[in-house]
KOLZA-212975 format. One record per residue: chain; residue number from 0; x, y, z of N, C-alpha, C in turn. Coordinates in nm, 2 decimals, m for minus. Layout:
<atoms>
  mol  seq     n.x     n.y     n.z    ca.x    ca.y    ca.z     c.x     c.y     c.z
    A  NUM       X       Y       Z       X       Y       Z       X       Y       Z
...
</atoms>
This chain:
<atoms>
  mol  seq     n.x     n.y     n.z    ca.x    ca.y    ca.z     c.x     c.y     c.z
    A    0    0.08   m0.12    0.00    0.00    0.00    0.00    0.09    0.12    0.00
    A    1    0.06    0.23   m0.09    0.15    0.31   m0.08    0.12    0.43    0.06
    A    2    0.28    0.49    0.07    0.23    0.61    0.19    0.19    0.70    0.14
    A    3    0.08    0.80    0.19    0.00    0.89    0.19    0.15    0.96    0.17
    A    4    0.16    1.13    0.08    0.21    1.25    0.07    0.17    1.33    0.16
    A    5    0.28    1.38    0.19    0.29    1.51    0.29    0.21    1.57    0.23
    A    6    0.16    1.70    0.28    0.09    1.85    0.26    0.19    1.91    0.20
    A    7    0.19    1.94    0.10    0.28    2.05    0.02    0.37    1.99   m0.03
    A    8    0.36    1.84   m0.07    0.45    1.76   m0.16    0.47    1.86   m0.31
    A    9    0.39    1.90   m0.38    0.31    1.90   m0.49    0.39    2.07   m0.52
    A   10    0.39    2.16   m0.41    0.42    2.29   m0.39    0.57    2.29   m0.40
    A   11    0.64    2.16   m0.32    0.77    2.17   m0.31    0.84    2.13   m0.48
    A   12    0.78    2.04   m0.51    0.79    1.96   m0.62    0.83    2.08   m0.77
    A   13    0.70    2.15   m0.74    0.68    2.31   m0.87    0.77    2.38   m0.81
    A   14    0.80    2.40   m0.69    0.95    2.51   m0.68    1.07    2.51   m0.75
    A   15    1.09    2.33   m0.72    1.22    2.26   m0.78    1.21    2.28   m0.91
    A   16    1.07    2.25   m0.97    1.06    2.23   m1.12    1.13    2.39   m1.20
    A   17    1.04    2.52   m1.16    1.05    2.63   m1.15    1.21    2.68   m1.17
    A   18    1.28    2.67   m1.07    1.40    2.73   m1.04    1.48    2.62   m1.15
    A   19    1.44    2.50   m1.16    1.55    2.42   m1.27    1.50    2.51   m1.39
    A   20    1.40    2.54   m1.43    1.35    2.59   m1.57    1.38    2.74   m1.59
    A   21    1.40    2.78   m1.48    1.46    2.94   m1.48    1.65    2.93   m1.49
    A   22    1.68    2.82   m1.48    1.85    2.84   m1.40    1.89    2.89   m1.27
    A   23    1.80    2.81   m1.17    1.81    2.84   m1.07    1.90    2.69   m1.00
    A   24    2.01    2.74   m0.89    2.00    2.61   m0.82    1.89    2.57   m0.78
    A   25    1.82    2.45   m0.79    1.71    2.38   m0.75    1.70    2.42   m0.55
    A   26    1.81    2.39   m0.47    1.80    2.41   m0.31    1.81    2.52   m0.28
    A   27    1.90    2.65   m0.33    1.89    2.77   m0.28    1.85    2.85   m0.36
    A   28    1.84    2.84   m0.48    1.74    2.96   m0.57    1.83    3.02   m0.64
    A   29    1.92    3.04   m0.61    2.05    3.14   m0.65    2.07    3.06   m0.79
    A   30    2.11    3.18   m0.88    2.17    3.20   m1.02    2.24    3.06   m1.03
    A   31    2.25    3.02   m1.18    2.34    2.88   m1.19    2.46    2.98   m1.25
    A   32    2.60    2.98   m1.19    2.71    3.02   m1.23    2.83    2.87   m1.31
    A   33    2.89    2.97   m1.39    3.04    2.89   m1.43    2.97    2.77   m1.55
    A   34    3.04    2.65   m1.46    3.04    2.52   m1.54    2.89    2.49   m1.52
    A   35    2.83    2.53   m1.42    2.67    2.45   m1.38    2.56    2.58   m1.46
    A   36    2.60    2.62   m1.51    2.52    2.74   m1.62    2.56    2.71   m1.78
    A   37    2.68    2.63   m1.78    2.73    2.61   m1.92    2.61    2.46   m1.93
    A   38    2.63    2.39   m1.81    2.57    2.21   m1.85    2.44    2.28   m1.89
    A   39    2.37    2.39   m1.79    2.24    2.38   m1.78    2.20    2.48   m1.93
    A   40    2.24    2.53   m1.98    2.29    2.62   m2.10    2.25    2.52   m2.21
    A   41    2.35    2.41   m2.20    2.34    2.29   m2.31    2.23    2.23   m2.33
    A   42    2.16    2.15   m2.14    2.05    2.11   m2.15    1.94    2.17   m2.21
    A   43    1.93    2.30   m2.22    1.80    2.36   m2.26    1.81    2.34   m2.41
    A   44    1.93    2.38   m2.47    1.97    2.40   m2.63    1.91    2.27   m2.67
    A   45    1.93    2.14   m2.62    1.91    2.04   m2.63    1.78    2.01   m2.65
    A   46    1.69    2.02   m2.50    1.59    2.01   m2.52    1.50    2.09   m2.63
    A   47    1.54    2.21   m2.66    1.48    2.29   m2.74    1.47    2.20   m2.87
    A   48    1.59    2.19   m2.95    1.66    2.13   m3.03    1.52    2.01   m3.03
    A   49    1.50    1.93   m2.98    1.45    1.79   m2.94    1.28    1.83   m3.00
    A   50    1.27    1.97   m2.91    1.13    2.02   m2.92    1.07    2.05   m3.06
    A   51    1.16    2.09   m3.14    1.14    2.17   m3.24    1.19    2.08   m3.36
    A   52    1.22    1.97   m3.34    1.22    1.83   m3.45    1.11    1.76   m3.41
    A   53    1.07    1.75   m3.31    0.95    1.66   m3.29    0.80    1.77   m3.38
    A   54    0.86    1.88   m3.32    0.73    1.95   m3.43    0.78    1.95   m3.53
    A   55    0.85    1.92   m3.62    0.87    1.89   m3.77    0.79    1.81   m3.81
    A   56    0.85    1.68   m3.71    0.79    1.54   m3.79    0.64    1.57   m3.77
    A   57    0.59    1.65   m3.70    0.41    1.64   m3.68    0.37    1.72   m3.78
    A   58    0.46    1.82   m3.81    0.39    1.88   m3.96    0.37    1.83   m4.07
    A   59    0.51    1.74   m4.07    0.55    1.64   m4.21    0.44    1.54   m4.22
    A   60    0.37    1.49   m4.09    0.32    1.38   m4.07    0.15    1.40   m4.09
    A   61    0.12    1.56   m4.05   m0.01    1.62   m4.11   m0.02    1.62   m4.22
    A   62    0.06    1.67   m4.31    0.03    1.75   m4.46    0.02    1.61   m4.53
    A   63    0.12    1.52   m4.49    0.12    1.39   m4.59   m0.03    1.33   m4.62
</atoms>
């Protein structure tokens, strides 16, 4: 049986999401500097990259 969630699982959860999506350190909030602003720099390029091929193939995949 699973355990019941704390109160404010859900709140903590969108904070973390938030500050990773802004470039924030996830625990203190503060700016990503240096090498941890370059990974997190890449990750996004990435993801974008990722985002914006998958909407290709759904246009390619309409029109046909």
């Amino acid at each position: 049986m699973a355990r019941p969630k704390k109160q404010g699982y859900s709140e903590r959860v969108e904070l973390l999401r938030t500050r990773y999506e802004t470039g924030q350190d996830i625990w203190t909030g503060n700016d990503l500097e240096n090498e941890d602003l370059a990974e997190w720099q890449l990750i996004m390029g990435l993801r974008e990259a990722e985002r914006i091929r998958r909407e290709g193939r759904e246009l390619a995949t309409h029109s046909a």
